[in-house]
N, C-alpha and C positions, 0 to 999 in steps of 0.2 A: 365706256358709257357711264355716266353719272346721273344717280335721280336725285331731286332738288325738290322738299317741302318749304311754300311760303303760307305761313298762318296768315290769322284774321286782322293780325296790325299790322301784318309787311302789306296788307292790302287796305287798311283802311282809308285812304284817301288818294285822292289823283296823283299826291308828291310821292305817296310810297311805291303807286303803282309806276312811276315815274323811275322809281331808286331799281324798282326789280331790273327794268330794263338797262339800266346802268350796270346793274351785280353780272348778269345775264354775257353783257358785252366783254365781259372779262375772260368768257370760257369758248371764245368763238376760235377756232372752230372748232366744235364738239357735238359728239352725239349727248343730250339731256329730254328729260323725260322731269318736267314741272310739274308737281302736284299743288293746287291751290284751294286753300280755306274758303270761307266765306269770307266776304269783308267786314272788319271790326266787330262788333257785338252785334251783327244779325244774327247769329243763330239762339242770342238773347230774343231779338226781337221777335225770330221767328213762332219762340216758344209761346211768346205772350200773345201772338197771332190764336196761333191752335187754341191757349186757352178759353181765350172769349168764342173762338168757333163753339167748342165745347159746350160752352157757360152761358149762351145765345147771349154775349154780353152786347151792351149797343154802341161798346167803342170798338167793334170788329172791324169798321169799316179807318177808322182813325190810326190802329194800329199799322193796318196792310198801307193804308197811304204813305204814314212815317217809312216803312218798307223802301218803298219803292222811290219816294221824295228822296231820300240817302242816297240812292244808286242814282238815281237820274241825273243827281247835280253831280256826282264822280265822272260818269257819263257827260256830260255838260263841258266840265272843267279837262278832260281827258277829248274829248272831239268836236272844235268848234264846227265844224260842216253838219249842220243838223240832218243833211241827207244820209251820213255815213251808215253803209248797213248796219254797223252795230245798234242805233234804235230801233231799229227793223226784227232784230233779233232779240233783244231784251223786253222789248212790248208784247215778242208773243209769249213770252216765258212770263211776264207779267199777268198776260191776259189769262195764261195758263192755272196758274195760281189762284185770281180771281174764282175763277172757273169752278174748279174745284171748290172752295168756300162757299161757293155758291148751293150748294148742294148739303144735305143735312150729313152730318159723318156716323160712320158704323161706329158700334158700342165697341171697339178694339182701339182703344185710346194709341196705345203705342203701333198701331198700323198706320195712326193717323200723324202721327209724329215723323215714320220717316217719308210718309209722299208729301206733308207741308214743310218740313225743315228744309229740307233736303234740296231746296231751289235758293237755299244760299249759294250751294256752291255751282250751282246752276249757271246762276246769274252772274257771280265774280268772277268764274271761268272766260265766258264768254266775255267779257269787259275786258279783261287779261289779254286773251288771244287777242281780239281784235284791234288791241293797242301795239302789240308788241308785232303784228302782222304791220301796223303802218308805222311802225320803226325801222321796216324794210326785215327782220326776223323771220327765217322760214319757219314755222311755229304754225302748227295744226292742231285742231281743237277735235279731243276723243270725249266721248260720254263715258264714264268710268263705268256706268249701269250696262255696256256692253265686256268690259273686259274682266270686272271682279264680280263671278256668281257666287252668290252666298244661299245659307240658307235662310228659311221666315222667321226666324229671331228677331222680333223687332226691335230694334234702338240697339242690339244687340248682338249681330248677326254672326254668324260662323263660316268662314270662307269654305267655302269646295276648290280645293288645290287644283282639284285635275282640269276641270272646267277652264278654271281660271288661264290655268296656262295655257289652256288650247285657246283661247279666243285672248288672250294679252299677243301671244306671239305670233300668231293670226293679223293684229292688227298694229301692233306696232312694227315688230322685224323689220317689213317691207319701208319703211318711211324711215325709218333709224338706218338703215344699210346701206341708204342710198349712195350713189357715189360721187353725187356731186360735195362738189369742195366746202361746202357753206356748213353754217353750222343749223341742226337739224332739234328743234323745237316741239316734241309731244306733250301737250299741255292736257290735264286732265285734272278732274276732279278730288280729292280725300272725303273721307268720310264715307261712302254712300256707295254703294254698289247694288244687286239687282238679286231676283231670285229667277230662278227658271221661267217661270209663268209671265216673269216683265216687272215684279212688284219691286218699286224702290226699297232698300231695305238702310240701316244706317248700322257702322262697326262700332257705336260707342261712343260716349260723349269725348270729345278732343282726338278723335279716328283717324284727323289725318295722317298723321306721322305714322298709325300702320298702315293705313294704303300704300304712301310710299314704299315702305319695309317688305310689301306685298309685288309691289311692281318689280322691286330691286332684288331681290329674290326670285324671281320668275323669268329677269333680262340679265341675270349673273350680272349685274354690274359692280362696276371697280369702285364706288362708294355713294353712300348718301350722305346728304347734309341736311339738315334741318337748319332752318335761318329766323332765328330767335331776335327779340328785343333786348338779350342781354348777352354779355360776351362769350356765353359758353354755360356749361352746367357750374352752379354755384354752391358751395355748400350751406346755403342757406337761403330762403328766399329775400328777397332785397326790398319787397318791400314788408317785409314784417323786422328784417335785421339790418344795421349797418355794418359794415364795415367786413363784408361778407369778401371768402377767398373762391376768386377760380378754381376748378381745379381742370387741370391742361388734360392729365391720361387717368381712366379709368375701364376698368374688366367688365366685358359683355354682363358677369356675375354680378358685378356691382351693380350695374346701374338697374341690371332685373331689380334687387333687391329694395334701389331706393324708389323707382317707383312702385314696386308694391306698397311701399307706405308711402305711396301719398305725395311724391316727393312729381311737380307738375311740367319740368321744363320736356318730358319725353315722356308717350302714352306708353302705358304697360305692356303693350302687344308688340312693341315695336322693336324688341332687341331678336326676340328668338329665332323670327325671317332672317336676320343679317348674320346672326350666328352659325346656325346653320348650314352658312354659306362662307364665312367667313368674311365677310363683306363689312368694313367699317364706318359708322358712324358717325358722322363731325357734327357739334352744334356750334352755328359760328353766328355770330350779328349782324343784321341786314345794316344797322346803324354803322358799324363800324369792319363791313365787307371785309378789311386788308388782315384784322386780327387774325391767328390759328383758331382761336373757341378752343374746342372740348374733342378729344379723340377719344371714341369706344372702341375698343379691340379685345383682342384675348390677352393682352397684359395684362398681369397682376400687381405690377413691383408697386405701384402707387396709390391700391386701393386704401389702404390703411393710415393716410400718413395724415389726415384731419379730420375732425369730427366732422357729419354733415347730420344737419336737423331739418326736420321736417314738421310741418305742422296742420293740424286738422280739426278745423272748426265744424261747430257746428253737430256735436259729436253724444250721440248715448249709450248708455250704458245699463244692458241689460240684463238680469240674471235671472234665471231659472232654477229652482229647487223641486224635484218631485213631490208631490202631495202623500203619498206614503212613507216619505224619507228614504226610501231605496236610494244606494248609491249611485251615482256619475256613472255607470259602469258603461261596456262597448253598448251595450242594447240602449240604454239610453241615450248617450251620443249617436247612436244611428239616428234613432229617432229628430234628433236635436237638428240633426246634419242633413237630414232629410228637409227637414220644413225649410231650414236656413235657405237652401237649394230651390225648391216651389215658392218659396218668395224674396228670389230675389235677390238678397240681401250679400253684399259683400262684407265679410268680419277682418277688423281693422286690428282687431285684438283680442284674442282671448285668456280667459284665466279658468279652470276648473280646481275646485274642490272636494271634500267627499261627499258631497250634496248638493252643490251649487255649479253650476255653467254659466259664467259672465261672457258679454259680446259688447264690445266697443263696436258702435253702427254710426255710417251717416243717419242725420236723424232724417226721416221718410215716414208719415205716420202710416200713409196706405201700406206701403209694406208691414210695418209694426204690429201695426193690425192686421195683415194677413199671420204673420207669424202668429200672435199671441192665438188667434184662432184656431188657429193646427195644435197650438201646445197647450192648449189654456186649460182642455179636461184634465192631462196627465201630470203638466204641471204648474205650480206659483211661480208668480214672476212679480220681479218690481224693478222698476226703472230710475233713472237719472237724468236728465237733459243740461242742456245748458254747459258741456263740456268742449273742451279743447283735448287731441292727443298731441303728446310731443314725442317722434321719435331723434333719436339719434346714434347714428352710426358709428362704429369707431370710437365710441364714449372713454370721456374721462370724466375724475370726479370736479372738474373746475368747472365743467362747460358745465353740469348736469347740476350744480348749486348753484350755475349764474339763472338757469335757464327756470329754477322753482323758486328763487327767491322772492317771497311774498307771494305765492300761489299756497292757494289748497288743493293738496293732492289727495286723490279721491281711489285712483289704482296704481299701480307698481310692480314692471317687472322685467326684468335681465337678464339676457343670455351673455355668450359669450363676445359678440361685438356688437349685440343690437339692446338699447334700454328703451321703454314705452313708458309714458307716464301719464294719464287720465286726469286732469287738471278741471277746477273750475274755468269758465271763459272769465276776463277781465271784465268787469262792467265800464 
């Protein structure tokens, strides 16, 4: 059995929704287990939904229409029988939506982020299944909010394994086992899963790729794939670099590594399900289906053999000095490490001295401001904006003076295969 993520561009329009069905036909007959995005930049749009909900702005209504005017015409272009149940089914998830905005939202902003986001992948699901069901595909549409219980983290969620497995295997087993000959289609959602009480809850911005990693760990399957707009994991992003190298194999270790810095082709939570299990990892392109992509495994041999960079905009930098001048010492990293945690904040980098605690942050000012407020009696702080980080892995000194030439470098620092360098942003 193989699970199969398609993001928000292998679904952005009726041709790609189109190509999946094509990729699909290639693995017949086979037991798979689809996990699908939202389509294109809804979960952009969705956000600017929430925020005028929020903001009582008065293009709330203009926003949700743009919404739902995208899907209709996929819909459209995807099912000339305007009878076909699938508008039967998207108008009420529509109207569901509506519904909700209709109403004034609770002061819990991120509650309210994962019950309006969260009908992205609602709605492309069901678009999906219902296409690939009149492609003659046995393909069955699961609510993911029944199989993955998390806890109330919102935007943020933390799975409960045990749950999880009993009601995944609960409900798929049965349909995947079957014994007829055909090939067997469980199409469900990424990103978004449920809490006990029923509350939608969401894994994290770009989630889908651990759902899958959640599902494929839970049905022991023999691999995932993730099916990307580029041919595989890159060492570099393609569109900030040219002339950027595949790289074909790389260690469960790596790739933890690179996406912790930031590195976007795989979400951060996504290696340690498969590891665990031993279960490999392929990113291959919906564009170019027949290529191999990118194998994640427990090899090692070809972690090392090029640099890969990564890049992170958008980026501050902030330091903290006690007000008494007492040292950095463990009580005061507690402390430090404490707030960091109550707000929030993921640290991209840091640097300590015998006074000072620097933090490389996305820039976030509500967070920022939550922090400074927890630190601000004990200690001074002054900040930076306007920064880019560069990491790169496997560094050498060519790449690492091609990569600052004509930059102001603002921080610096080097371990043994990983350098970080704190950059102004280009104007």
């Amino acid at each position: 059995m193989k699970v199969f993520k398609f993001g928000g561009a292998s679904v952005k329009d009726a041709s790609a929704v189109k190509n999946i069905a094509s990729i699909l036909r290639n693995y017949a007959p086979k037991q798979l287990v689809v996990v699908v995005s939202a389509m294109g930049k809804t979960t952009n749009a969705l956000e600017k939904v929430l925020h005028a909900w929020f903001n009582n702005d008065e293009n709330l209504q203009q926003l949700l229409n743009d919404v739902i005017t995208y899907h209709q015409q996929v819909i459209a272009d995807l099912f000339p029988d305007k009878n076909h149940l699938v508008y039967f089914k998207t108008d009420l998830l529509f109207g569901e939506l509506e519904g909700h905005l209709c109403t004034p939202p609770t002061p819990n902003f991120d509650f309210e982020y994962d019950q309006v986001v969260s009908f992205g992948e609602l709605i492309s699901t069901t678009i999906v299944s219902e296409y690939l069901v009149s492609q003659g595909f046995n393909c069955q549409w699961f609510d993911v909010r029944n199989l993955i219980r998390t806890d109330d983290t919102w935007r943020d969620a933390g799975v409960d394994w045990v749950v999880t497995t009993e009601q995944v295997t609960k409900a798929l087993t049965p349909f995947l086992n079957s014994n007829s000959p055909e090939t067997h289609i469980a199409l469900t959602q990424g990103f978004i899963g449920a809490t006990g009480s029923g509350h939608t809850t969401t894994l994290g911005r770009e989630g889908s790729d651990y759902s899958a990693a959640i599902l494929s760990h839970v049905l022991n399957a023999t691999e995932m794939t993730v099916w990307k707009d580029v041919p595989g994991v890159l060492n570099a992003d393609p569109k900030f670099f040219q002339n950027t190298t595949l790289i074909n194999h790389i260690s469960y270790r790596e790739a933890i590594e690179l996406t912790y810095y930031g590195a976007s082709v795989i979400h951060p939570k996504t290696i340690k399900p498969l590891q665990n299990k031993s279960i490999p990892l392929k990113v291959r392109s919906f564009v170019s289906p027949a290529s191999p992509g990118t194998t994640i495994s427990a090899a090692t041999s070809e972690d090392d053999a090029i640099p890969s960079i990564i890049l992170k905009s958008n980026q501050v930098l902030l330091s903290f000095s006690p007000r008494d001048f007492s040292f950095i010492a463990e009580e005061n990293l507690s402390q430090i490490f404490s707030a960091l945690a109550a707000s929030g904040i993921r640290v991209n980098m840091m640097q300590v001295s015998a006074i000072s605690f620097s933090i490389c942050m996305d820039e976030n000012e509500r967070k920022m401001e939550k922090l400074t407020a927890l630190l601000g009696e004990k200690f001074a702080y002054r900040y930076n904006t306007g920064l880019q980080l560069i990491t790169v892995r496997h560094y050498d000194q060519l790449t690492i003076s091609r990569l600052l030439d004509g930059r102001q470098l603002i921080v610096e620092q080097r371990s043994r295969s990983t350098a970080q360098f704190a950059v102004l942003e280009k104007s």
